[in-house]
N, C-alpha and C positions, 0 to 999 in steps of 0.2 A: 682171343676168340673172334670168328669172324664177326661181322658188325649187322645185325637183323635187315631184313629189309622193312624200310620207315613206310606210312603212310604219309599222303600227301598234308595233311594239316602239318604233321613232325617236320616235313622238309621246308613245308614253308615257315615256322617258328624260325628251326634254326638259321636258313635265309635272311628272315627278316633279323637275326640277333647279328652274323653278320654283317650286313647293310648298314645295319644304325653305328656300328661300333665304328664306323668310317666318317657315317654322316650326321650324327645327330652325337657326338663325344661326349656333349656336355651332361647328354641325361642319359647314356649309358654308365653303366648297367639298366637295363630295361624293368619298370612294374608289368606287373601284370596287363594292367589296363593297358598302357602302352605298348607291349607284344599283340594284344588282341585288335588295335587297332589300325598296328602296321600288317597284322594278316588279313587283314578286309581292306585293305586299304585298296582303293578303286586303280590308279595309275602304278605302272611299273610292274601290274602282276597279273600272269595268265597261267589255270584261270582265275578269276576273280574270283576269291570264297566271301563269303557271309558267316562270321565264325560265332561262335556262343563262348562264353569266358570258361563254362565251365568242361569244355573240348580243349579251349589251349592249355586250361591248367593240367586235364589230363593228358597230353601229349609233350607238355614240358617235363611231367613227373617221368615220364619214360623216356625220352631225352636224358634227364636226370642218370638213372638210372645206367644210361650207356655213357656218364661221364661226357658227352655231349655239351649239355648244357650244367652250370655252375652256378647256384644260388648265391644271394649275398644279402645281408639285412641292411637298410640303409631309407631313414628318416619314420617312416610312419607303414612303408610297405616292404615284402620282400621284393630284391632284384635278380634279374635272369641276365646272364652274358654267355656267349657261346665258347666254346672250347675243341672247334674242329680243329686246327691245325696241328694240336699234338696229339689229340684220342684219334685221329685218321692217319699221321704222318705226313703231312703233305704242308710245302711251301705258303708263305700266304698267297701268293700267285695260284698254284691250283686251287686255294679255297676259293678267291676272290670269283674263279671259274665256276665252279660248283655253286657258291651262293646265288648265281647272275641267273644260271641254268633251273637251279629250283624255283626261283623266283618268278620267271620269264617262259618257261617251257622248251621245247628245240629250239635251237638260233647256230646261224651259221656262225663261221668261225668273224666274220667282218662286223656281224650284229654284237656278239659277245664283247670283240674289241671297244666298241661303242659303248655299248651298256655298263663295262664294266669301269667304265671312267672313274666314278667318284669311290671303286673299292681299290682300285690300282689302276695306276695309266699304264698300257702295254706299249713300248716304245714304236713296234710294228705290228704288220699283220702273223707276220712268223715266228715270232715268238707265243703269240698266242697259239698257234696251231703244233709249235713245240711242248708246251704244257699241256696241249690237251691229248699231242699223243702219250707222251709220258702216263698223264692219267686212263687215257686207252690201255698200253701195255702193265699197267703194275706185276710186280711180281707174285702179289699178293692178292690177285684180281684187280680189274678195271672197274673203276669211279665212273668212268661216259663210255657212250656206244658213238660212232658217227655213223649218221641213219644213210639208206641206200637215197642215193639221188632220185628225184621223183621226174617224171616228164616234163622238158619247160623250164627246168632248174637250171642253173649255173654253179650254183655251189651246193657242197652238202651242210644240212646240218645235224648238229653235237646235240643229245641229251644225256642227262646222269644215270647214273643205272643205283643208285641210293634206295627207292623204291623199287629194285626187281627190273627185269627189262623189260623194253615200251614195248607196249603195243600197238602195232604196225596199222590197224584200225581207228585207232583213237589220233593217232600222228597223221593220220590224212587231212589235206583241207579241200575245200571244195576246188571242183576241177578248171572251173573258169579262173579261180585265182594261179594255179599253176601252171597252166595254161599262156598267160604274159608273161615272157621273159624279164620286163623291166621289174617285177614285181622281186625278186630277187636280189638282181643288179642294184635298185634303189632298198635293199635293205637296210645298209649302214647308215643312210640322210633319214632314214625313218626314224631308226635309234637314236638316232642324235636329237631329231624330233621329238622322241619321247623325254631326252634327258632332258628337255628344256621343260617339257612339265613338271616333272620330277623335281627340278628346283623351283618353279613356281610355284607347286604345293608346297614342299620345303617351309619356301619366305611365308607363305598365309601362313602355315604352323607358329614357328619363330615368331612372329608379330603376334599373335594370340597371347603366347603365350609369355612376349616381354609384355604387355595389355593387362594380363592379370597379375605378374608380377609388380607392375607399377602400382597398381587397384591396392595390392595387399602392401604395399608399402603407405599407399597413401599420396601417391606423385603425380599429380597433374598433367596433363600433356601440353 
């Protein structure tokens, strides 16, 4: 059966179950608490939601549901891990695509390459832009759209069609930004700039929560 079109909370869940399953192994599968946090989570996501626990739990159950996402009991809470690669058909490379796009919103194909670091390293830029035509042409319909080049632009960029296709309103940005050409050009040093947030919040995590593990053992520093 074809696959519903998700709303944006659904696509950022499964994003973030994605993500973590790269970056954070050790406490994947994900609690609850933890899916709600990395979908509000401030860096790496546009746009930014404010989510409520009891919207994630209802858009995991329907997730659920499409076999999406995979429950699993484990210590004191259930855990969530995602399962797009075989309910979609699609390589880890096209997911790692899709995860980056839901997560992040349109990005050109050079931003994705960047972004997509810590899900798969792309060896180039053409490979990247092989996978996403592949996920352009499916036989079974197309996963992304590449959106019409905007005045000012140098590259186009990819959104997922997972949620229904964009709208062409909502994808504009203001015109003084598109307007600079460098603003493009300097995409991918942007991305890269963000990655390095993205690990910075990472480490504060990680220390936190080696901080309370030491606490609950009793270990001094």
């Amino acid at each position: 059966m074809p696959l519903p079109a998700l709303s944006l909370l659904e696509t950022r869940v499964l994003g973030v179950l994605v993500e973590k399953r790269h970056t954070v192994p050790d406490t994947y599968p994900l609690t609850l608490n933890a899916l709600v946090a990395g979908c509000s989570q401030k860096t790496s996501r546009d746009p930014v939601l404010d989510v409520r626990e009891g919207d994630v739990q209802a858009a995991v159950d329907h997730l659920r549901q499409l076999s999406l996402v995979v429950e699993s009991s484990g210590g004191r809470a259930m855990r969530y891990a995602e399962n797009a690669a075989r309910v979609l058909g699609l390589p880890t490379e096209s997911v790692a695509l899709l995860a980056t796009l839901m997560l992040r919103g349109a990005q050109t194909a050079a931003e994705l390459r960047a972004n997509c670091e810590r899900l798969h390293r792309f060896s180039d830029l053409s490979s990247v832009e092989a996978y996403l035509d592949e996920l352009r042409t499916r036989a079974g319909g197309p996963f992304v759209a590449e959106l019409p080049r905007r005045p000012g632009s140098r590259e186009t960029r990819w959104m997922h069609l997972l949620s229904g296709p964009p709208d062409p309103d909502a994808l504009a940005e203001p015109a003084q930004a598109a307007a600079h050409g460098d603003v493009v050009a300097a995409g991918e040093i942007a991305a890269l700039k963000r990655n390095v947030d993205d690990l910075a919040h990472e480490v504060a995590g990680l220390k936190a929560t080696l901080a309370q593990v030491m606490e609950d053992l009793g270990i001094k520093r």
